[in-house]
C-alpha positions in Angstrom: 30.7 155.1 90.8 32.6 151.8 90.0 35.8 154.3 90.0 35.2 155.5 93.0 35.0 151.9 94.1 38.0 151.4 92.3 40.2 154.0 93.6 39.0 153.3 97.2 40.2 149.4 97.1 43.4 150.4 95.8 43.8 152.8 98.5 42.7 150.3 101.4 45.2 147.3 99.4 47.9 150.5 99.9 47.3 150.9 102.9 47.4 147.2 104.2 50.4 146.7 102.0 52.7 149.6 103.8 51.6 148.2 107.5 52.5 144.5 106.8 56.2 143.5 108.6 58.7 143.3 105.8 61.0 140.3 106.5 64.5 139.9 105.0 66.0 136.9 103.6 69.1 135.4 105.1 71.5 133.1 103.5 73.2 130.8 105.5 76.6 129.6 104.3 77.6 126.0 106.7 81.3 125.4 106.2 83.6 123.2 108.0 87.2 123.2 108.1 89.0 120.3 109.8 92.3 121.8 111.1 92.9 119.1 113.3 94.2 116.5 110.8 92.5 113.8 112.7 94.6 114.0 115.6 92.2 115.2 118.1 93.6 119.1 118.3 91.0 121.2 118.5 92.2 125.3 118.8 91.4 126.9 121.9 90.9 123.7 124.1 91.6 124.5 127.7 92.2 127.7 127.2 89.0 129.7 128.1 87.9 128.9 124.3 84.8 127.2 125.2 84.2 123.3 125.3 85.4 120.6 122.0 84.2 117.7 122.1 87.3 115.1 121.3 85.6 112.4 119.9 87.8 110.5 117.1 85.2 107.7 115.9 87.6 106.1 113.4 89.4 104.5 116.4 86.8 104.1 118.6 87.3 107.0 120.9 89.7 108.2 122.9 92.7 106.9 124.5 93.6 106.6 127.7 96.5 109.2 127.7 93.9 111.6 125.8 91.8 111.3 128.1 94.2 112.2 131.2 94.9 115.3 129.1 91.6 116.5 128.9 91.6 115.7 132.6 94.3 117.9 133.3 93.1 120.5 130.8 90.0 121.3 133.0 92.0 122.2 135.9 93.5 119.1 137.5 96.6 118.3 138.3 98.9 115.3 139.1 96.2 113.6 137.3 97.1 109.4 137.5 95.0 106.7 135.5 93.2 104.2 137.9 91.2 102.6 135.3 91.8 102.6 131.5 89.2 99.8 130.4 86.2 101.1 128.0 84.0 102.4 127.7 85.0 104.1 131.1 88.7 105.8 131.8 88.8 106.4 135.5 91.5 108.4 137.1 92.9 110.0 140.4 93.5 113.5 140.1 94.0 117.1 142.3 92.3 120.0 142.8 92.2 122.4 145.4 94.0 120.8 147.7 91.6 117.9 147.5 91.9 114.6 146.0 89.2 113.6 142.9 88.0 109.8 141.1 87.1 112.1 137.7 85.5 109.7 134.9 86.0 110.4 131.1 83.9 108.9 128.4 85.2 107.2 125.5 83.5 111.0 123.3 86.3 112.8 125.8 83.4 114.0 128.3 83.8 114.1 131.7 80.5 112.9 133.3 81.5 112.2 136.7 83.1 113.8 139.3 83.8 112.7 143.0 85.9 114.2 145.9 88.0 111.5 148.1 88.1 111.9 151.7 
C-alpha cells in the first residue's frame, strides 16, 4: 500500500514538474565606449540616427555655437543667436518659410519652440 502511495506522489510531483513555465536565464553584458573623445560628437546625430543628448558636464554644458548646431541639425536654417546667457541660449532661426525663437538648454535640449509673426 505505502508503494502504491509512493509511486502515485511521484507520478503527480511528475506531472506538476513538466506543466510548470521553464524560464531561461539571460546575461546582460553593459558596455560603454566613448568614441566621442569628449568633444561632444556623438555618431549619427542629425542624421535620422535617433536623439543624443550633448551634455559635456566637465565644462558646464554646452556652448553657445554648440548649441546653434544642434539647432540647425533639427532642421533649421539660417539659425542666428539672440541670446547666449545661461542657463538659456535663445536663437532666431528658419523653417518652412517661417521664422522661429527656438530655446536650447545648457544639456543641448531644445525645450521651446515659438513661430514669429
Amino acid at each position: 500500500m505505502i508503494t502504491k502511495s509512493l509511486i502515485a506522489a511521484a507520478a503527480v510531483a511528475a506531472s506538476l514538474t513538466a506543466l510548470a513555465p521553464v524560464q531561461q536565464a539571460q546575461a546582460g553584458v553593459d558596455i560603454n565606449v566613448n568614441l566621442g573623445g569628449g568633444l561632444g560628437i556623438y555618431p549619427g546625430y542629425g542624421y535620422g540616427g535617433g536623439y543624443y543628448p550633448v551634455y559635456e558636464p566637465y565644462n558646464n554644458g554646452i556652448s553657445c555655437n554648440k548649441g546653434r548646431k544642434i539647432v540647425d541639425w533639427s532642421g533649421f536654417h539660417n539659425v542666428n543667436a539672440i541670446d547666449c546667457s545661461k542657463p538659456v541660449y535663445q536663437y532666431h532661426a528658419w523653417k518652412n518659410g517661417h521664422k522661429y525663437r527656438v530655446k536650447v538648454g545648457m544639456n543641448g535640449n531644445i525645450f521651446g519652440v515659438k513661430k514669429l509673426f
